[in-house]
C-alpha positions in Angstrom: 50.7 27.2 -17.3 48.0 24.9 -15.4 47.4 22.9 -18.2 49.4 20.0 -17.1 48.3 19.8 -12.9 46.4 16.9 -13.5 42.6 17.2 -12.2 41.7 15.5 -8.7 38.4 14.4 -7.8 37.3 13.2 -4.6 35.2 9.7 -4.6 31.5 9.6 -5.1 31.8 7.9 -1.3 32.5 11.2 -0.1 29.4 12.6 -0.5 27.2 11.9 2.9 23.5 11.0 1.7 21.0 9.1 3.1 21.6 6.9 0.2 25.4 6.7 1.7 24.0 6.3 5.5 21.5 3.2 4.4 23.8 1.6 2.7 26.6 1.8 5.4 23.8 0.6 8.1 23.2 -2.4 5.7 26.6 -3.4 5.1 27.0 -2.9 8.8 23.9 -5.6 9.6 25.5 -8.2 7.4 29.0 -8.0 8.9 30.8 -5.7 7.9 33.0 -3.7 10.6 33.8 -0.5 11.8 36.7 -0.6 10.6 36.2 -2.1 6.9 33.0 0.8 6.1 35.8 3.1 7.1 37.6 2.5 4.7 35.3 1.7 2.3 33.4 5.2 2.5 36.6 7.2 3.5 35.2 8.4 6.9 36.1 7.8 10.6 35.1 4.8 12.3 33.7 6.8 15.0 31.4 8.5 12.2 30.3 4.9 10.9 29.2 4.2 14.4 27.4 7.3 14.7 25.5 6.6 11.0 24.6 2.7 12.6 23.2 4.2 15.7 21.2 6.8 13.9 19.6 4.5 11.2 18.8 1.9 13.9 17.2 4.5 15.6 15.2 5.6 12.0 14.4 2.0 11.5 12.9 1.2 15.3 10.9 3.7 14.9 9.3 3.2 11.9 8.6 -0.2 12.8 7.3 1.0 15.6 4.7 2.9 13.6 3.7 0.4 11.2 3.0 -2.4 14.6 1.0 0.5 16.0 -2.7 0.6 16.4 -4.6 2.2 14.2 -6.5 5.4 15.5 -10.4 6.1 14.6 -10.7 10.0 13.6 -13.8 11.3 14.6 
């Protein structure tokens, strides 16, 4: 029988969500390395490098359209 194969779950960290991709960009602007979110979130450190660089990009540009200038709509 089955009944004694214990059950194995994989970590919530697993999961990729922007919740998951903020949080690593965060961690990442306070100090944390490569290496360390890694581990942390169970991916590559190549893959936390790629989240960084995509966040910073989602982050520039939203400050970039919050210092824009307003346009009048005719």
């Amino acid at each position: 029988m089955t009944d004694n194969i214990p059950m194995i779950t994989a970590p919530e960290t697993v999961v990729a969500s922007p919740y998951r991709n903020a949080k690593i960009a965060e961690k990442r602007r306070k100090g944390a390395t490569y290496k360390q979110l890694a581990e942390e979130f169970c991916i590559l450190q190549e893959r936390v490098r790629q989240i960084t660089a995509r966040q910073e990009r989602i982050r520039k540009q939203l400050l970039e359209r919050i210092n824009a200038p307003l346009r009048h709509v005719a």
